[in-house]
N, C-alpha and C positions, 0 to 999 in steps of 0.2 A: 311331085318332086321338081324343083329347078331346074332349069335347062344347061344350068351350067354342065360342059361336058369335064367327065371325072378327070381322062386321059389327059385334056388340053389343057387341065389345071394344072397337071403333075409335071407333065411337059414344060410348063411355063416355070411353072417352080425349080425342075432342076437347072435348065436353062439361065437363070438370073441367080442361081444359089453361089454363086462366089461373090458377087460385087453386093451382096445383100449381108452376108457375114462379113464382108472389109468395113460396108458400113457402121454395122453391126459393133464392130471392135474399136471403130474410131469413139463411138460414142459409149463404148465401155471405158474407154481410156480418160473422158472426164471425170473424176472425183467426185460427183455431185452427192457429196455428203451432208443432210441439211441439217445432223445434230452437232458439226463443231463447226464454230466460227468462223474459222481459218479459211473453210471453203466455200463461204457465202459468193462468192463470186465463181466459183466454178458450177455450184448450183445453178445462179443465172447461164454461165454459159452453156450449161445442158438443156436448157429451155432456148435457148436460140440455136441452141446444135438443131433439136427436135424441130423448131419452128422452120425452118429453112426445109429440112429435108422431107417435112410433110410440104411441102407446098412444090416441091423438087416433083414428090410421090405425083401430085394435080389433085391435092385439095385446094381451089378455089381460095379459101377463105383460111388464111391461118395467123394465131392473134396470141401475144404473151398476156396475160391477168395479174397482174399485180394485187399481193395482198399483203398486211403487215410483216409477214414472213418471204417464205422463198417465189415465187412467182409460179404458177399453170402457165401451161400451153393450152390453148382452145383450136380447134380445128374443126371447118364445116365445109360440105359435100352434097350440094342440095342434087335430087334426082330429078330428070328428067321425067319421068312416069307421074301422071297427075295421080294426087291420092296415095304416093307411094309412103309407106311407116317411116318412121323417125325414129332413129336408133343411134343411141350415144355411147359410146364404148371410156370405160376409165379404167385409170391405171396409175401409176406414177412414176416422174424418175428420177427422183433421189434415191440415193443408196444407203446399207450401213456406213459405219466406218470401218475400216481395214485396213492394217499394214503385215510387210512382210514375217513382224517379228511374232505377230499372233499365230502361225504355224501354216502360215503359206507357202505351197513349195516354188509358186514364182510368185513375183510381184502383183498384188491384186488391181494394180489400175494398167497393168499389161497384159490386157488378154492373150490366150495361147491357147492354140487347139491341139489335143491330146487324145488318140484313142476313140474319135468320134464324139468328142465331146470339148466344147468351148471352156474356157474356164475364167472367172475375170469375176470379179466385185458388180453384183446387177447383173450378169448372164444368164437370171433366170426372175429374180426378182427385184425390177421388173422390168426392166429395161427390154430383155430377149421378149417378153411376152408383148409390153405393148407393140415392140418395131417389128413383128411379126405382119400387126396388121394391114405395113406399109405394102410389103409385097402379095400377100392376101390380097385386098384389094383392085392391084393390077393386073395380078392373074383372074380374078373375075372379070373384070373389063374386057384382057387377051382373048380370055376364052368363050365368051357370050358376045365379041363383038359390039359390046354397049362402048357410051362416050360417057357416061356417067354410069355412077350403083344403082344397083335396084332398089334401093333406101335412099332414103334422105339421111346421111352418114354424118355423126358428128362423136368429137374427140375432144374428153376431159384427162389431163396428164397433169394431175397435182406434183408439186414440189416439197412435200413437208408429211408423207405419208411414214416415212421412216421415225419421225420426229413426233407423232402422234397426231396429226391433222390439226392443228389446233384452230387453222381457220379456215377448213374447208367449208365446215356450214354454213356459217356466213359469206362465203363465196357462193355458194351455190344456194345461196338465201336470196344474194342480191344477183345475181344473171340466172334465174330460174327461168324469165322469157328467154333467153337466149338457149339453154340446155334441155328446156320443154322438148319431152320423146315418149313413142310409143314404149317403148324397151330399153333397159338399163342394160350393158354388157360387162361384165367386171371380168377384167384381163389380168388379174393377181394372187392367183390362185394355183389349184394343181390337180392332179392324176392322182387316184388310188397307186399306180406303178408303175413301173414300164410296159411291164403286160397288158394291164387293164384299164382301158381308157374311161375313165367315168364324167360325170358330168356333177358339178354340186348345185344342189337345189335352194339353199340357204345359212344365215351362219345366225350366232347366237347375239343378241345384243351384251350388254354390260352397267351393270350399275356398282360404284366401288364407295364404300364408306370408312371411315378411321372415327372410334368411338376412345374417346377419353376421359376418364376415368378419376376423379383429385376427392381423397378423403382429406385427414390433418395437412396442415399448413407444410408439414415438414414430418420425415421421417422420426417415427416415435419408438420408444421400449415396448416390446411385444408380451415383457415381465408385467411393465407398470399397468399399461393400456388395452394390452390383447383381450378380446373376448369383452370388452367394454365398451369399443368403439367402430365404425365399420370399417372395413378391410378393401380397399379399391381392388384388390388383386384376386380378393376370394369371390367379390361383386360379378368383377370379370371373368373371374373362372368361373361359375355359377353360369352367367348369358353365356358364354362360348358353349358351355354343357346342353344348353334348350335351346339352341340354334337348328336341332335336326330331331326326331323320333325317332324310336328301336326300329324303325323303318329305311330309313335313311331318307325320307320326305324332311324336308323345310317347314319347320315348325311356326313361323311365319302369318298368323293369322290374315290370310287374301292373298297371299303368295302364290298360288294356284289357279287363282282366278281368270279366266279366262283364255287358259293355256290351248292350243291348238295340240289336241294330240294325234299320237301317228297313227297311219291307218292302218290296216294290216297288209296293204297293197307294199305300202313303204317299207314295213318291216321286212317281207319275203325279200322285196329287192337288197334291202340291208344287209339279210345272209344270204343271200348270193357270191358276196364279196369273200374275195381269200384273207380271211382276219384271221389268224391265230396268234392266239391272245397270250401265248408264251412269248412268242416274239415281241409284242407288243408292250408285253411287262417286263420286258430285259431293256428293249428303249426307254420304257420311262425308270430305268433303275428302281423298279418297286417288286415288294416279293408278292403280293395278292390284291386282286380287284377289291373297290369294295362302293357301295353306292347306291343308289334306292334300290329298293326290292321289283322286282318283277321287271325288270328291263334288262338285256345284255349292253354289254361294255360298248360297242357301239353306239347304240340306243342313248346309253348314259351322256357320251361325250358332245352327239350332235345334236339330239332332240329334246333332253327332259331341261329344264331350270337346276341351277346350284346354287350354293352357299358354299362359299370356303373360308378357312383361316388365312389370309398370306404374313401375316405376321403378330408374334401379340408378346410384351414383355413389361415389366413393373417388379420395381425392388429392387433387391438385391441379388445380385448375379454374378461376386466378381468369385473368390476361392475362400474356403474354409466358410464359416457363419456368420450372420450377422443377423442377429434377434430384433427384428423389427416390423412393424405395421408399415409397410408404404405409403410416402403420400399421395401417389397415382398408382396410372398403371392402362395401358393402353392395348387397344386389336383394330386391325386395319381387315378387313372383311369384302370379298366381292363376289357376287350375283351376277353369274352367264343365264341368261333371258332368252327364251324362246316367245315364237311367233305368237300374237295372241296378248302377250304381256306388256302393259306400259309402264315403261321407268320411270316415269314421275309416279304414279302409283306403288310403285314397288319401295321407291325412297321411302316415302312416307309410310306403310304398312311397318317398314322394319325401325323407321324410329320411333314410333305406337309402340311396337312389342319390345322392343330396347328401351325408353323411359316408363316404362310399364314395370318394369322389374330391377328397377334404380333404388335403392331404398333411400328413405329420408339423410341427409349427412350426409350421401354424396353429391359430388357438383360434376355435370358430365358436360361434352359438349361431342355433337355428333355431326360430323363434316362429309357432305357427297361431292365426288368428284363430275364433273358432265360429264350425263350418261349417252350410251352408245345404244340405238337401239336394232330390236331384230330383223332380219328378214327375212320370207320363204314363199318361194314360187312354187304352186303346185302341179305336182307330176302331170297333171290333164293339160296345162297351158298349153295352147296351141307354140308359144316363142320356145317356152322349152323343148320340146319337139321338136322345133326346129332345129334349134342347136343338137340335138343327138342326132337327128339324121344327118348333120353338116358334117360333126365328129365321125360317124358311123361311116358316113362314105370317105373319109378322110382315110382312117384306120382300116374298112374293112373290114370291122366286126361289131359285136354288138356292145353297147356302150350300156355302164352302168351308173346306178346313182349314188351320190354319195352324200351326205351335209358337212360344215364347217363348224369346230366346236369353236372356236375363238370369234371375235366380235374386228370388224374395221368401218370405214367410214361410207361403205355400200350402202348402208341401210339408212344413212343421212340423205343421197338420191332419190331415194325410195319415199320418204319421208316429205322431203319438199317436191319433187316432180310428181308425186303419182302415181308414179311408172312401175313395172313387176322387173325386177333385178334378176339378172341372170348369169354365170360363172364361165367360165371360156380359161381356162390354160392347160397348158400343155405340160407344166412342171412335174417333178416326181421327189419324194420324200428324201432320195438320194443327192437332190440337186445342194443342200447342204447351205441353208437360205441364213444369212446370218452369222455364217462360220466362214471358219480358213476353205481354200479353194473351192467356194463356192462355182455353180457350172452349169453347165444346161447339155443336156443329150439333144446332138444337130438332127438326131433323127426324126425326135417329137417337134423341136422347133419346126423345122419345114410340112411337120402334118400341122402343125399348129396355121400355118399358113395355108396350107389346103383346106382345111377347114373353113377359115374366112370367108377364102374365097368362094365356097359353095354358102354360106352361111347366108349372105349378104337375099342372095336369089330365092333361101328356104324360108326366109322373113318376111318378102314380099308376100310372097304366095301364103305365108302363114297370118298371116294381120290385113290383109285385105279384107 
């Protein structure tokens, strides 16, 4: 275990816990919005808020990255300790958009604490999460007495994560020697709940396609022409129908290929977790589960591969009838990817079985969006280990696991670094990520912070 002492962390943390949330709020209070215009430039200045106050924190080395888009922050913390792991923690801070009219009970870029709880646009995602790691870190210092981490510490804070990353990869294409690390640390993420502190072990990748669909020139008489010519719509309803088996598997010829499946270590720990799946289907407004066979709802959302419809229409659609053949007719379709699967593969597999079932007379054209791909750190890794015993002494109790069903640009680190990716926040489903008064519980934040700060010591000792 680390030597960091539990006490002198706690100590340290409450000790600096006001001037740590003043900062905290100054830098909720920039707008860094990176999907409207209007705040391109408070975006930048959230990257120089950031840049300054890590270098305030005694990181050494702190640098803006300019890329076609909003600007990173980069930060670097070499160690003292010869040999010591290299560990780069990301995150981002730009925010949604927000105004008070969307059903904020105060002002979103005026943070206010309320009830044990911050509240403000980014006070959880992600702004609370990354600036955690500023006081984290000096309370490791405080309390082991070190002049430097027990790592080699370094810090990626995109600006365009809100905005879909669109050029993080090539950011981190081209300063790969500079982000080169043992461990990936992704600061953007969350907690099963307030109660249950878990740990996520990986998230889904993503591959999105829109398939289109052009029989006749122009909408035709379904008197004159029906039944004589082909139908884009019945085409398309036909593939949407053979997209899945009375199984609920992806009918996908190599779709499967390759897939990492769970072990049975991972599923016990799965139901461990307080899921009730009544609750869980009154949030997603739906009346019953429904999804491959032989896995539970959990299993389904983190671990297995999907196919969905996200949208499909062709014809006519407006009131009353109108008897006709369409001359299109379109489905926009996307595929959550687990570990094991590669998205260039996966493209190609579903445009095979989609031109495969095109019949002659239609004209199709089949478009992928860049794909996102997976990734999963497994329960034996000595890093992740560390991270729950960092969590665990933090909390006090025992820490669970959890996966991510959704895909972000984690698994792009992963991918050009090397490196095994590993999940760190302190969020909770209530933190309301996205929405009107959005918030962070101060109580998680500052474990959030203890935790770091033992983190740093259980990394060493763990990657040695």
């Amino acid at each position: 275990m680390s030597d960091t002492p539990d006490s002198a962390v706690r100590t340290y943390t409450e000790q600096h816990r006001a001037a740590f949330l003043d900062d905290l709020a100054a830098w909720l209070r920039i707008p860094s919005v990176s999907a409207q215009p209007e705040h391109v430039g408070d975006v930048r200045r959230s990257a120089e808020w950031l840049s300054a106050k890590l270098a305030e924190t005694g990181f050494p080395v702190t640098e803006i990255w300019e890329t076609p888009g909003a600007p990173a922050v980069f930060a670097e913390w070499p160690s003292e300790d010869p040999g010591a792991p290299v560990v780069l923690v990301y995150g981002h801070h730009d925010v949604q958009p927000a105004a008070r009219e969307d059903g904020w009970s105060t002002d979103p870029f005026e943070p206010v604490i309320r009830d044990g709880r911050m509240y403000g646009r980014g006070a959880a995602d992600d702004k609370g999460q990354v600036f955690f790691h500023t006081l984290g870190v000096r309370a490791h210092l405080a309390a082991t007495g070190r002049t430097t981490p027990a790592v080699h510490l370094k810090l990626l804070i995109e600006g365009e994560e809100e905005s879909g990353s669109p050029h993080f990869r090539a950011l981190a294409e081209e300063r790969a020697a500079r982000l080169a690390a043992d461990v990936v640390i992704v600061s953007d993420t969350g907690m099963w709940d307030e109660n249950t502190p878990t740990v996520c072990t990986g998230m889904r990748g993503l591959a999105e396609c829109e398939i289109e669909l052009n029989g006749p020139d122009q909408d035709i008489h379904s008197g004159s022409f029906g039944g004589a010519v082909p139908n884009p719509a019945t085409v398309l309803a036909r593939l949407v129908a053979a997209l899945h088996d009375t199984e609920g598997r992806v009918a996908v010829p190599g779709f499967y290929d390759g897939v990492t499946e769970l072990t049975e270590a991972e599923r016990a720990l799965f139901a461990e977790l307080p899921f009730d799946e009544d609750t869980w289907l009154r949030t997603a407004g739906s009346y019953a589960t429904a999804g491959e066979a032989g896995y539970s709802t959990l299993e389904r959302v983190w671990a297995r591969p999907t196919a969905e419809v996200n949208g499909i229409g062709g014809g006519y659609q407006g009131a009353g009838s109108k008897t006709v053949i369409p001359s299109s007719a379109l489905v926009k379709l996307s595929f959550r990817l687990v570990a094991g699967q590669d998205p260039e593969r996966i493209q190609e597999a579903v445009r095979s079985w989609a031109e495969d079932r095109i019949p002659a007379g239609i004209r199709h054209r089949i478009t992928f969006s860049p794909a996102t791909r997976p990734c999963l750190t497994p329960l034996d890794h000595p890093a992740l280990q560390a991270v729950a015993r960092a969590m665990g002494r933090a909390f006090g109790t025992k820490i669970l696991f959890t996966r991510e069903g959704g895909s972000g640009p984690a698994a792009d680190l992963q991918d050009v670094l090397g490196a095994p990716v590993l999940f760190l926040g302190i969020s909770v489903p209530s933190d309301g990520w996205h929405g009107p008064d959005e918030k962070v519980e101060l109580g998680l934040l500052l474990k959030g912070v203890e935790t770091t700060a033992h983190l740093w010591g259980e990394l060493a000792d763990a990657l040695r």
